[in-house]
PDB file of N, CA, C and O in Angstrom, chain B, residues numbered from 101:
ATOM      1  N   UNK B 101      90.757  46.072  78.192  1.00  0.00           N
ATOM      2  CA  UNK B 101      90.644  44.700  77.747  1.00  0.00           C
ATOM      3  C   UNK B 101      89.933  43.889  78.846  1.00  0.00           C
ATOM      4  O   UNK B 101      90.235  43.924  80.038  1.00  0.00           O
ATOM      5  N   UNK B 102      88.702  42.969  78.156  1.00  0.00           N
ATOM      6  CA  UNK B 102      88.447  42.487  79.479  1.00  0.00           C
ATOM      7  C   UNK B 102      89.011  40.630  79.713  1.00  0.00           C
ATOM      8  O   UNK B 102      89.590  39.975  78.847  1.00  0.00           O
ATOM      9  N   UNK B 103      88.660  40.177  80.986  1.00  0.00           N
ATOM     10  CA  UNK B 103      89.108  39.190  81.045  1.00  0.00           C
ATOM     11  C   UNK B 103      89.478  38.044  79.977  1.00  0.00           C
ATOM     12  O   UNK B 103      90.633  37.665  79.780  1.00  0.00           O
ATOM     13  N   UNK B 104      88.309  37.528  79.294  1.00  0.00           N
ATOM     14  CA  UNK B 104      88.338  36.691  78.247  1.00  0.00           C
ATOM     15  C   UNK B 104      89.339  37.294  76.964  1.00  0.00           C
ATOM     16  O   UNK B 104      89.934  36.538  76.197  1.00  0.00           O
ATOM     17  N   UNK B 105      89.400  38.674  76.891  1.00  0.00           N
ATOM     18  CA  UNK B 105      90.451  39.127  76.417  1.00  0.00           C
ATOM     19  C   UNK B 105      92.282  38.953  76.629  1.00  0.00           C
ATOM     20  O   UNK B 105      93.200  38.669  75.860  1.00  0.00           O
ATOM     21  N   UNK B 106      92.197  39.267  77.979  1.00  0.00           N
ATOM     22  CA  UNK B 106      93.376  39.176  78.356  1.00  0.00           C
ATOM     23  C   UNK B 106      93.625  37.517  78.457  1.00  0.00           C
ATOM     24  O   UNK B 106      94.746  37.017  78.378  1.00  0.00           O
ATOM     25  N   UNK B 107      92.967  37.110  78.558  1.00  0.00           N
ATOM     26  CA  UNK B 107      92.781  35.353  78.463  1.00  0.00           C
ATOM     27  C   UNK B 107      93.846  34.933  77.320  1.00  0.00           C
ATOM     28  O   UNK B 107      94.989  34.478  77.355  1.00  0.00           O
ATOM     29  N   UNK B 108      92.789  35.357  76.109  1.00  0.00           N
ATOM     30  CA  UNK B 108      93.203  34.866  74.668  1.00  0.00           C
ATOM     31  C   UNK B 108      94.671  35.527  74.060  1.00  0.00           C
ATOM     32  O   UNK B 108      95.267  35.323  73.002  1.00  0.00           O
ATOM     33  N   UNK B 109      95.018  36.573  75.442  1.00  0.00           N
ATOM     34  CA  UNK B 109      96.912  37.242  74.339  1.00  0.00           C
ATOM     35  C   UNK B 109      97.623  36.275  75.357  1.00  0.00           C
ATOM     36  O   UNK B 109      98.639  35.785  74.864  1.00  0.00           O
ATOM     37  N   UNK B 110      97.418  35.955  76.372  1.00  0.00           N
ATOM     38  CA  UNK B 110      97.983  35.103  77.388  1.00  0.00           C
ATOM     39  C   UNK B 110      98.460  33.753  76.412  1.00  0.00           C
ATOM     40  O   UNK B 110      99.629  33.514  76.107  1.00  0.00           O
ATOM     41  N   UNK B 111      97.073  32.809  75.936  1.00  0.00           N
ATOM     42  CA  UNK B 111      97.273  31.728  75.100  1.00  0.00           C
ATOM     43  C   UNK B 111      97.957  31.903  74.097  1.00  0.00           C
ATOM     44  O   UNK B 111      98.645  31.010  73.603  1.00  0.00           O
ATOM     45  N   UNK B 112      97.843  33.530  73.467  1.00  0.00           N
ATOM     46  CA  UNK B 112      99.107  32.928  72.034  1.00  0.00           C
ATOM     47  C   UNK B 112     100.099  33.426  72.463  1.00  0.00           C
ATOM     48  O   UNK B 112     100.988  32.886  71.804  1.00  0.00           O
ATOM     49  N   UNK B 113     100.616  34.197  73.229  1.00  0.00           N
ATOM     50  CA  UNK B 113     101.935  34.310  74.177  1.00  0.00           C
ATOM     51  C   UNK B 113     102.471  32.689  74.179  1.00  0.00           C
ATOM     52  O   UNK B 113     103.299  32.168  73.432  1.00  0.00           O
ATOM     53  N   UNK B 114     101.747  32.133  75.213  1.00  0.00           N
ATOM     54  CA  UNK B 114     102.173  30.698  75.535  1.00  0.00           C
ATOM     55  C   UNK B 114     102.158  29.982  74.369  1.00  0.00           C
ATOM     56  O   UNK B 114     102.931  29.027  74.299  1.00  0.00           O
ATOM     57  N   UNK B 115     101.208  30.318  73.121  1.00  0.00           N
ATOM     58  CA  UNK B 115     102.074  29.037  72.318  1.00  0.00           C
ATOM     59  C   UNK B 115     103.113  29.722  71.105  1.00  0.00           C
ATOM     60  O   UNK B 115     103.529  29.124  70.113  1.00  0.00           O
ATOM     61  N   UNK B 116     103.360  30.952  71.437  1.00  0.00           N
ATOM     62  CA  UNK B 116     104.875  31.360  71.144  1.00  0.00           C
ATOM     63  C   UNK B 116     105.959  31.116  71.971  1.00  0.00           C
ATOM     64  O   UNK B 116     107.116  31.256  71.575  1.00  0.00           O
ATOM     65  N   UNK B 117     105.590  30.668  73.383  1.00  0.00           N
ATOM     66  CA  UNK B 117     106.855  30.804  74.372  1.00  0.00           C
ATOM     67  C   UNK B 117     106.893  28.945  73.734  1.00  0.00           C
ATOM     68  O   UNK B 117     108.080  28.627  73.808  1.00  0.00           O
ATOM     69  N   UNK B 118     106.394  28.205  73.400  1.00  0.00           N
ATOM     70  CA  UNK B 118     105.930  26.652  73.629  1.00  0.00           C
ATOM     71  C   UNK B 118     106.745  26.612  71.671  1.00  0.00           C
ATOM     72  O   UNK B 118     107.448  25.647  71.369  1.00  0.00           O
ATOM     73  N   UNK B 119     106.517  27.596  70.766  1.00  0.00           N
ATOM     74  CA  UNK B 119     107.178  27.346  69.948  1.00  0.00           C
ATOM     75  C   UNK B 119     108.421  27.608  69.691  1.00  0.00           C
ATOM     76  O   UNK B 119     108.919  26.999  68.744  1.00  0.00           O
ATOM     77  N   UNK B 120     109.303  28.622  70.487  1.00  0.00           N
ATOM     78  CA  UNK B 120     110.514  29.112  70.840  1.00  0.00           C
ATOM     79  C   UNK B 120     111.041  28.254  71.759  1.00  0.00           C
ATOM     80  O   UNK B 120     112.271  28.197  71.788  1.00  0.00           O
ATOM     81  N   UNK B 121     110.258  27.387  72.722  1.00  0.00           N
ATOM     82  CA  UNK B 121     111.492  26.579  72.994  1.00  0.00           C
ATOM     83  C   UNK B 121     111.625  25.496  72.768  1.00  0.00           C
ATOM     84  O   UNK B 121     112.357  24.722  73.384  1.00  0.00           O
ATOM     85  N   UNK B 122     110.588  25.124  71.371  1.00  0.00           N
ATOM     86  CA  UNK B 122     111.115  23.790  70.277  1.00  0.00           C
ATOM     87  C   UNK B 122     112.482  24.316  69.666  1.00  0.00           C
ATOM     88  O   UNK B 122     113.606  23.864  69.884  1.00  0.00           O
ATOM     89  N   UNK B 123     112.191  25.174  69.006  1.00  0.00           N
ATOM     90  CA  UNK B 123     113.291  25.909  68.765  1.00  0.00           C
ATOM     91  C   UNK B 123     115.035  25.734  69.067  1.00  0.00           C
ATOM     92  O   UNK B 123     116.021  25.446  68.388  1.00  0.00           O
ATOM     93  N   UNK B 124     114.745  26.102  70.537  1.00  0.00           N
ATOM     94  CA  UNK B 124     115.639  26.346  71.512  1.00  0.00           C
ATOM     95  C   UNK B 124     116.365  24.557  71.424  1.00  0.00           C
ATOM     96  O   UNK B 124     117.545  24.230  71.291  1.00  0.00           O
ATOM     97  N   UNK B 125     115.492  23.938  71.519  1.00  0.00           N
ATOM     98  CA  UNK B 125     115.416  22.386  72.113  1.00  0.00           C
ATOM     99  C   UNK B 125     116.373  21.926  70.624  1.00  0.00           C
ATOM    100  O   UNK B 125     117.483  21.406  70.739  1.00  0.00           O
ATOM    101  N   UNK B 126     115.660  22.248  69.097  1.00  0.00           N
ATOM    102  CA  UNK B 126     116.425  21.962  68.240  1.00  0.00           C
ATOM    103  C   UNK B 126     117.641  21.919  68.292  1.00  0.00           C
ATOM    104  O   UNK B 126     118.285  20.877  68.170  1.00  0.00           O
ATOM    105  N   UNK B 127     118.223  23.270  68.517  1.00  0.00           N
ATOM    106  CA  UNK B 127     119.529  23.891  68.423  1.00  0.00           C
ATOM    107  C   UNK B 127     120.512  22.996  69.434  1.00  0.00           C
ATOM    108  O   UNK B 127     121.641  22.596  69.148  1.00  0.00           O
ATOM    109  N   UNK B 128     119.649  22.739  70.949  1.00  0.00           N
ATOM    110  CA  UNK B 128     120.656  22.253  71.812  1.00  0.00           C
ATOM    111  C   UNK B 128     120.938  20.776  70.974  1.00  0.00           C
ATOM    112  O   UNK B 128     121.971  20.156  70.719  1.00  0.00           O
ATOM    113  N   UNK B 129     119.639  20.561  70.711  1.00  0.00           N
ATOM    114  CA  UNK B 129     120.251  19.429  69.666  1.00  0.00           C
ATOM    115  C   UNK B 129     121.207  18.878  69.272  1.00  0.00           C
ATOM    116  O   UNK B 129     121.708  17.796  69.577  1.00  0.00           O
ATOM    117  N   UNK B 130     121.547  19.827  68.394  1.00  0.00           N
ATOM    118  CA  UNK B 130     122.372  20.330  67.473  1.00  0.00           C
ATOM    119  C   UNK B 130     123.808  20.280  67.937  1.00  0.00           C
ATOM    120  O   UNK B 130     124.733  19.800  67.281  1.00  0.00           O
ATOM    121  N   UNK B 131     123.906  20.868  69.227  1.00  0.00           N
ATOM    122  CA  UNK B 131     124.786  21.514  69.902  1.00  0.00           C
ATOM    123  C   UNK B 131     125.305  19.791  70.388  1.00  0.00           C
ATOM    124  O   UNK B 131     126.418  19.292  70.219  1.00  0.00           O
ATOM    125  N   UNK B 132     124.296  19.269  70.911  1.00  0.00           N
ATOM    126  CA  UNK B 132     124.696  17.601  71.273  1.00  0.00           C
ATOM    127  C   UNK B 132     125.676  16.825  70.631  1.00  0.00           C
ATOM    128  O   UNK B 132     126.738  16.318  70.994  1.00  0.00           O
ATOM    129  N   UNK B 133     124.961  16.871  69.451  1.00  0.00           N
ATOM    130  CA  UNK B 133     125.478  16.454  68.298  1.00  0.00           C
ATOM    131  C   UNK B 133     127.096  16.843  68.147  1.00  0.00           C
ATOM    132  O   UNK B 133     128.038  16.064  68.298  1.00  0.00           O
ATOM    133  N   UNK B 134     127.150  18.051  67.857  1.00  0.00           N
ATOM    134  CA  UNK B 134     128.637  18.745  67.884  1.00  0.00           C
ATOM    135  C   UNK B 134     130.086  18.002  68.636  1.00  0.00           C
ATOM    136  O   UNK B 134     131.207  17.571  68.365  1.00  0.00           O
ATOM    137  N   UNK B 135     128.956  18.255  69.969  1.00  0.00           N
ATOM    138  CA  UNK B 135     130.056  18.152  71.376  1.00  0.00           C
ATOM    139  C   UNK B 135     130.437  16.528  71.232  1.00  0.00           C
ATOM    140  O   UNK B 135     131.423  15.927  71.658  1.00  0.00           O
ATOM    141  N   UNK B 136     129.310  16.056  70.486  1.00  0.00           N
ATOM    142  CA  UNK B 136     129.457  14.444  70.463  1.00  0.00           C
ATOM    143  C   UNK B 136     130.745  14.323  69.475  1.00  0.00           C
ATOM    144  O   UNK B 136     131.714  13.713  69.928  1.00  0.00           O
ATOM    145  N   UNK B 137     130.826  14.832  68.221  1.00  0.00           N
ATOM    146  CA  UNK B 137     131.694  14.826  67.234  1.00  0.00           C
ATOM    147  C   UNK B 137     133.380  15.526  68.073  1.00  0.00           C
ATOM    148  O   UNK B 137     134.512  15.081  67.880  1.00  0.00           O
ATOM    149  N   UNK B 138     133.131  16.254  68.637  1.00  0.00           N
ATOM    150  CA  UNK B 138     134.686  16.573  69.091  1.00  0.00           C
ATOM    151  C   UNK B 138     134.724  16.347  70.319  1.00  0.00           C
ATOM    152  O   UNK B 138     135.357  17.080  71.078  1.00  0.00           O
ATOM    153  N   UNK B 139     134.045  15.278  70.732  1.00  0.00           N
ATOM    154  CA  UNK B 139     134.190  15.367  72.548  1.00  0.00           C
ATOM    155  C   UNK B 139     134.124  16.215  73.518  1.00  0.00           C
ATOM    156  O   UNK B 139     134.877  16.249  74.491  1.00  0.00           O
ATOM    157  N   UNK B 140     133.402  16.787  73.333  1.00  0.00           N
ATOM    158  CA  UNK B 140     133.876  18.356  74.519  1.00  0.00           C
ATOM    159  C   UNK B 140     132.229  17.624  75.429  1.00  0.00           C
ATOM    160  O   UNK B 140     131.145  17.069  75.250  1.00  0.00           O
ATOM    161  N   UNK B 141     132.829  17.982  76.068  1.00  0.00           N
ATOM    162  CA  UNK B 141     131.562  18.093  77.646  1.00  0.00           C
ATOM    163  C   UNK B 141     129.989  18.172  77.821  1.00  0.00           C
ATOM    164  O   UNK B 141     129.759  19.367  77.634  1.00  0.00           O
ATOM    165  N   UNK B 142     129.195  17.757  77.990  1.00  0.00           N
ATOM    166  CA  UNK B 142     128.251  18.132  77.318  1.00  0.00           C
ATOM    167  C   UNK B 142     127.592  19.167  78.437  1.00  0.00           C
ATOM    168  O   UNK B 142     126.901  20.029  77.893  1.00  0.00           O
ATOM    169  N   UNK B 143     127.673  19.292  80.239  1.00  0.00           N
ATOM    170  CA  UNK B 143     127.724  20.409  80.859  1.00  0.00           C
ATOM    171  C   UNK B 143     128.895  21.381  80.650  1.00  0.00           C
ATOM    172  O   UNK B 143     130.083  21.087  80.778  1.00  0.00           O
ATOM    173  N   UNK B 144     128.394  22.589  80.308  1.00  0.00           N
ATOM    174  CA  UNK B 144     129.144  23.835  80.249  1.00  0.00           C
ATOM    175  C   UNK B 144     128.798  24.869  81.566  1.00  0.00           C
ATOM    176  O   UNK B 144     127.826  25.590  81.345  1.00  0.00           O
ATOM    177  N   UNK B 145     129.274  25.007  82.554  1.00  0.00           N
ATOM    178  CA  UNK B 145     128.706  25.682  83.401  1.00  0.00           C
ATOM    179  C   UNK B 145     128.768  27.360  83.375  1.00  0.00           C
ATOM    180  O   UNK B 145     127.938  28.134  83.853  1.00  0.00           O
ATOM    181  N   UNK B 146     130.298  27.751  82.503  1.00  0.00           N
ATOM    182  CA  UNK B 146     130.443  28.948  82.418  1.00  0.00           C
ATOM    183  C   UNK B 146     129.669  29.626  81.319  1.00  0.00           C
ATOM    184  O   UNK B 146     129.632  30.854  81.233  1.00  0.00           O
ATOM    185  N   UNK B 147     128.915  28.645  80.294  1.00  0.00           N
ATOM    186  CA  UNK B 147     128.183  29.049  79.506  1.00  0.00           C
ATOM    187  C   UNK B 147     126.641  29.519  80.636  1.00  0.00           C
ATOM    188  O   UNK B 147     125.995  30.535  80.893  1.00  0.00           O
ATOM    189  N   UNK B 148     126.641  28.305  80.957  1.00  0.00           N
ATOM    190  CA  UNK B 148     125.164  28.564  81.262  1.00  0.00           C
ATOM    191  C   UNK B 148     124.991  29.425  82.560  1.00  0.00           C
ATOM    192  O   UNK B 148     123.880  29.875  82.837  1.00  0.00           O
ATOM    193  N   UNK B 149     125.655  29.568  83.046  1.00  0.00           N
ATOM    194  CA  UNK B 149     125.739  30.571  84.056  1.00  0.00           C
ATOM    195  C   UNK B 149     126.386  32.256  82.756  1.00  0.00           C
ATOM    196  O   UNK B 149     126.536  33.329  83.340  1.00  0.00           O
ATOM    197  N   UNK B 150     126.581  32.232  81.673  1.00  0.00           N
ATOM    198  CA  UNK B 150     127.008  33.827  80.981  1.00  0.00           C
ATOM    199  C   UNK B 150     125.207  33.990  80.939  1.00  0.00           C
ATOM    200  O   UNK B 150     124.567  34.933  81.403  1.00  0.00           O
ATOM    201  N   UNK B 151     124.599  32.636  80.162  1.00  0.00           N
ATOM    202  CA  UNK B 151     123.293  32.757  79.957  1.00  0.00           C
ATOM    203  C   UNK B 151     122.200  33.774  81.188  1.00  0.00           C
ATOM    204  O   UNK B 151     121.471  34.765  81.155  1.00  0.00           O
ATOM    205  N   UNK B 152     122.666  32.804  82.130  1.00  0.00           N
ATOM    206  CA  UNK B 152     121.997  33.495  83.470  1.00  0.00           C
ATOM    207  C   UNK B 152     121.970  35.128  83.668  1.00  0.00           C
ATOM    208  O   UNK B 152     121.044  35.827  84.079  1.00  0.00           O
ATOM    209  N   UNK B 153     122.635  35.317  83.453  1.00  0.00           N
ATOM    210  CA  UNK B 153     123.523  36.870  83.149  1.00  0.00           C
ATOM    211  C   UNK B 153     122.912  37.530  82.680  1.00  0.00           C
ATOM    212  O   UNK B 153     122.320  38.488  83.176  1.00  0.00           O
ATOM    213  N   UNK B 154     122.919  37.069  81.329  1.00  0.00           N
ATOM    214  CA  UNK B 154     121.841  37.755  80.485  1.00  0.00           C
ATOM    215  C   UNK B 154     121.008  37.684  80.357  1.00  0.00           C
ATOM    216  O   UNK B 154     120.551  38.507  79.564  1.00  0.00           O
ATOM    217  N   UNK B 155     120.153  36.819  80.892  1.00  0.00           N
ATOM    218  CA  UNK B 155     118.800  36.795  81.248  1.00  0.00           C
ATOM    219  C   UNK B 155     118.273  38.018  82.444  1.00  0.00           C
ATOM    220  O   UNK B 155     117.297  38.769  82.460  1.00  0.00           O
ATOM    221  N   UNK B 156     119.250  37.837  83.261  1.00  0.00           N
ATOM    222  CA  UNK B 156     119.041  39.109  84.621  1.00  0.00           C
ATOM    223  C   UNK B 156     119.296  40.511  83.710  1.00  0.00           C
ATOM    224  O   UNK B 156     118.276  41.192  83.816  1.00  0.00           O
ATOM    225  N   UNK B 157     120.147  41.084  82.978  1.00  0.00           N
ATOM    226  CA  UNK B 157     120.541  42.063  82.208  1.00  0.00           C
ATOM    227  C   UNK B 157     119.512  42.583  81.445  1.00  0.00           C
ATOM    228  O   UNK B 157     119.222  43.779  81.447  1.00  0.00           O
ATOM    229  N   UNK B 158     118.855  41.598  80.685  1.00  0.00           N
ATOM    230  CA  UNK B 158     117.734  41.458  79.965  1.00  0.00           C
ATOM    231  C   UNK B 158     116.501  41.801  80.638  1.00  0.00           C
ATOM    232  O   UNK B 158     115.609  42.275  79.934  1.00  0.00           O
ATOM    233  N   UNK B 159     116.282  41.642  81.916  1.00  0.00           N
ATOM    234  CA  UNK B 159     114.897  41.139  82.329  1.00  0.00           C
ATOM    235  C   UNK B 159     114.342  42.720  82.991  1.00  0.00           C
ATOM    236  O   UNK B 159     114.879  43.211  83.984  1.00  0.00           O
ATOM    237  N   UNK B 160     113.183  43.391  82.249  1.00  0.00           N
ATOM    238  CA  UNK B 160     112.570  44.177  82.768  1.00  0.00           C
ATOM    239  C   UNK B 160     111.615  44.149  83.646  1.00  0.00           C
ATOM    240  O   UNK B 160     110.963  45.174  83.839  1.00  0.00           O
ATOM    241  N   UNK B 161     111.333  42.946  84.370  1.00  0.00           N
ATOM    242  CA  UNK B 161     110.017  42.642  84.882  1.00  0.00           C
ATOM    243  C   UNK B 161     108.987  42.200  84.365  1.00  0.00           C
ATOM    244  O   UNK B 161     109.051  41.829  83.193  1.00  0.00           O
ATOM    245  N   UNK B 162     107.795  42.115  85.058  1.00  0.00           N
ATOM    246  CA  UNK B 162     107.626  42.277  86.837  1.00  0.00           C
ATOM    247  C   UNK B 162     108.289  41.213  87.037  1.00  0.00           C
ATOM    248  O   UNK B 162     109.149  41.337  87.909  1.00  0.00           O
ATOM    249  N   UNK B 163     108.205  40.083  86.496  1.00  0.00           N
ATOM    250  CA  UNK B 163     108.728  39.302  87.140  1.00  0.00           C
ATOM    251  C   UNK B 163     110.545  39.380  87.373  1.00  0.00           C
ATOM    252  O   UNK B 163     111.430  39.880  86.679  1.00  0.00           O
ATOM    253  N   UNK B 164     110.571  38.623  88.701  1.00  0.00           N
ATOM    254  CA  UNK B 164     111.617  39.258  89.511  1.00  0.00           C
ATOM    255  C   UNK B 164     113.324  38.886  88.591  1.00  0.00           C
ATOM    256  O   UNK B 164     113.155  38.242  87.555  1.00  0.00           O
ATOM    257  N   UNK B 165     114.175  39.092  88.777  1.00  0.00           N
ATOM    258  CA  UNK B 165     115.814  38.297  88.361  1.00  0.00           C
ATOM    259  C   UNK B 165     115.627  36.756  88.757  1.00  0.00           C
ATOM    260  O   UNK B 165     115.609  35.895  87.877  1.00  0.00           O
ATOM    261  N   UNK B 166     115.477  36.414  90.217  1.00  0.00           N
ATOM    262  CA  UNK B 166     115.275  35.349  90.677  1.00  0.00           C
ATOM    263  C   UNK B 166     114.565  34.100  90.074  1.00  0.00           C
ATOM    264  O   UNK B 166     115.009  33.050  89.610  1.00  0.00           O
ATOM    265  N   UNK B 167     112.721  34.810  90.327  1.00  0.00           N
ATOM    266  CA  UNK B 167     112.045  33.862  89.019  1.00  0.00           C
ATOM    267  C   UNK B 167     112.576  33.688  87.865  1.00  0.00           C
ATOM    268  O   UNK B 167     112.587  32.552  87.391  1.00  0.00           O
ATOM    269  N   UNK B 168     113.123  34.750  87.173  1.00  0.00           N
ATOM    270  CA  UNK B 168     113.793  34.610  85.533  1.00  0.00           C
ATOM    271  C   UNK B 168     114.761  33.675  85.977  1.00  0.00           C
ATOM    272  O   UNK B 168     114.811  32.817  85.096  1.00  0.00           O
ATOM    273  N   UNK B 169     115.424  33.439  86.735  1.00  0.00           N
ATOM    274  CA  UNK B 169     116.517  32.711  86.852  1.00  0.00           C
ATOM    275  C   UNK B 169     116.103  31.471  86.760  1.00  0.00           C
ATOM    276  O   UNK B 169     116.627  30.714  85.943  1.00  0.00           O
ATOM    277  N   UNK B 170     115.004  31.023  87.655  1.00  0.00           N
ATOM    278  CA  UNK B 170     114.410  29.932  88.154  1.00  0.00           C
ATOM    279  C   UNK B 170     113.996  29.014  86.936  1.00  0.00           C
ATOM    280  O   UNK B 170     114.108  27.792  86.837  1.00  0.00           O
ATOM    281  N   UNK B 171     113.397  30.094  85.873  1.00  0.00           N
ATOM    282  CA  UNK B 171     112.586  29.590  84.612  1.00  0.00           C
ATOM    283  C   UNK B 171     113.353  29.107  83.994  1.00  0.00           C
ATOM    284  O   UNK B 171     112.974  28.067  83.456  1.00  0.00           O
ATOM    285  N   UNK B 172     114.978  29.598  83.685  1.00  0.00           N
ATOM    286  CA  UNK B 172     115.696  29.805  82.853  1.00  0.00           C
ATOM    287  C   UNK B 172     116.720  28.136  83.017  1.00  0.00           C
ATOM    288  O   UNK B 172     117.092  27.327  82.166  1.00  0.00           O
ATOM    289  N   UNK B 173     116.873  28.190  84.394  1.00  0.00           N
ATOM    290  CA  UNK B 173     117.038  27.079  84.771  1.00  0.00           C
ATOM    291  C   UNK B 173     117.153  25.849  84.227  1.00  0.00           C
ATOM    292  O   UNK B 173     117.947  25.098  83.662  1.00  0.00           O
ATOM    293  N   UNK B 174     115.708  25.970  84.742  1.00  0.00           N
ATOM    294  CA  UNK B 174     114.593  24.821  84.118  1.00  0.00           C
ATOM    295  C   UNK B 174     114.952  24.235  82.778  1.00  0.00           C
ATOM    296  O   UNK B 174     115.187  23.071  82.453  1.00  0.00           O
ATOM    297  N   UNK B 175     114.927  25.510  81.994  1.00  0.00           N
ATOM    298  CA  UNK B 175     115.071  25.236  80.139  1.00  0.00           C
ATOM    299  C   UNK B 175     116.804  25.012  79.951  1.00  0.00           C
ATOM    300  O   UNK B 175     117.123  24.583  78.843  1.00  0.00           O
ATOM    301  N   UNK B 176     117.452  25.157  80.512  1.00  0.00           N
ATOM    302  CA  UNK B 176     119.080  25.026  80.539  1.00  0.00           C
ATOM    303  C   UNK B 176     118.972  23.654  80.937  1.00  0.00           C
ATOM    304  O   UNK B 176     119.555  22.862  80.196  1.00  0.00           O
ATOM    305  N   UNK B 177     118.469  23.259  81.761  1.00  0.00           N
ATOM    306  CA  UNK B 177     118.524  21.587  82.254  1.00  0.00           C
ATOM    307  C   UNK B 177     117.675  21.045  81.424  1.00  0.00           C
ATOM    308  O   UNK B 177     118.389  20.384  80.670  1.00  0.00           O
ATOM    309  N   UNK B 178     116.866  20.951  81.182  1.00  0.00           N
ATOM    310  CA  UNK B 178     115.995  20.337  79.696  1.00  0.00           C
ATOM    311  C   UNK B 178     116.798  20.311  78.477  1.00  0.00           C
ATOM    312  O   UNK B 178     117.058  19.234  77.941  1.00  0.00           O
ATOM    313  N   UNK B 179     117.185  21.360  78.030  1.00  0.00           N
ATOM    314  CA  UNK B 179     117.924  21.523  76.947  1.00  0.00           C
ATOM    315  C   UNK B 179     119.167  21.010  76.737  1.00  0.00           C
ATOM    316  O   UNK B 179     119.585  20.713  75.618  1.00  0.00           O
ATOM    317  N   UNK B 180     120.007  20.846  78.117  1.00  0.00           N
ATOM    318  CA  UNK B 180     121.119  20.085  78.744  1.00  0.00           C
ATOM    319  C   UNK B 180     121.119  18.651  78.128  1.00  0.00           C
ATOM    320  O   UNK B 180     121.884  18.032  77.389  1.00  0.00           O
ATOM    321  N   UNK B 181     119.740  18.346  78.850  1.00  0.00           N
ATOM    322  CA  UNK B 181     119.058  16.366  78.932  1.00  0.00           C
ATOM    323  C   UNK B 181     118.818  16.343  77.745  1.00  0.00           C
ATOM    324  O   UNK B 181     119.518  15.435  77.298  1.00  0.00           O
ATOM    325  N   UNK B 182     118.125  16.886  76.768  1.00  0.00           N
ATOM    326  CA  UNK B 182     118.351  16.495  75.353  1.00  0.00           C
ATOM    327  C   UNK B 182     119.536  15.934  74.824  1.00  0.00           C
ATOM    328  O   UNK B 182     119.615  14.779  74.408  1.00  0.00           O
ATOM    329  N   UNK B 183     120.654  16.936  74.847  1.00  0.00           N
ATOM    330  CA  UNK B 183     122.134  16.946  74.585  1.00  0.00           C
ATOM    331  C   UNK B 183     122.521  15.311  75.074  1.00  0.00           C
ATOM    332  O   UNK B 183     123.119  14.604  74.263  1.00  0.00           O
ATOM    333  N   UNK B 184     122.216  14.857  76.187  1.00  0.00           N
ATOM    334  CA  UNK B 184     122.289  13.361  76.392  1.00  0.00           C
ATOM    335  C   UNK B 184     121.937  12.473  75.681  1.00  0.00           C
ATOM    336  O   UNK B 184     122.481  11.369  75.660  1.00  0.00           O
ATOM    337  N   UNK B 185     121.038  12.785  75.034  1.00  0.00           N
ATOM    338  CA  UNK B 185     119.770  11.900  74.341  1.00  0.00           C
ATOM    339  C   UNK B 185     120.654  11.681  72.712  1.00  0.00           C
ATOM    340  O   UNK B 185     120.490  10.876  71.795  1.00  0.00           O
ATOM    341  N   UNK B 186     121.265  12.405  72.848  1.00  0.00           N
ATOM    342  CA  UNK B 186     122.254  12.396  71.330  1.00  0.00           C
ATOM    343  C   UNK B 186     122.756  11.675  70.924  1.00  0.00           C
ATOM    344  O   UNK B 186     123.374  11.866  69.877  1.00  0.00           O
TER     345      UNK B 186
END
């Protein structure tokens, strides 16, 4: 495959990773919503740290546990701040 190739699976990768975590974003939504209706907390740490877990369990590479962690993060705290927005 040459460059401009590997280019163009890169871009629809990314706008599958970009449509999975509308997705994702819905649900926490959702989840906002919920926690709003019965009061429960809207940080869960033992959740999002099982998440972490399985993200490392999950993760074949290259990229490292660490980075996965790092990424994963990221979208746990985004997805979190939505849940506020509720």
């Amino acid at each position: 495959m040459n460059l401009t190739a590997l280019r163009s699976e890169i871009d629809r990768i990314d706008e599958q990773i970009v449509d999975l975590l509308c997705q994702r974003g819905e649900l926490a939504l959702e989840i906002g919503r919920r926690k709003g209706e019965t009061g429960l907390a809207i940080a869960d740490n033992a959740r999002e740290r099982d998440v972490l877990i399985k993200v490392s369990r999950n993760n074949n590479g290259p990229l490292s546990d660490q980075d996965m962690a790092l990424i994963f993060s990221a979208i746990i705290k985004a997805c979190r701040e939505l849940q506020f927005d509720v």
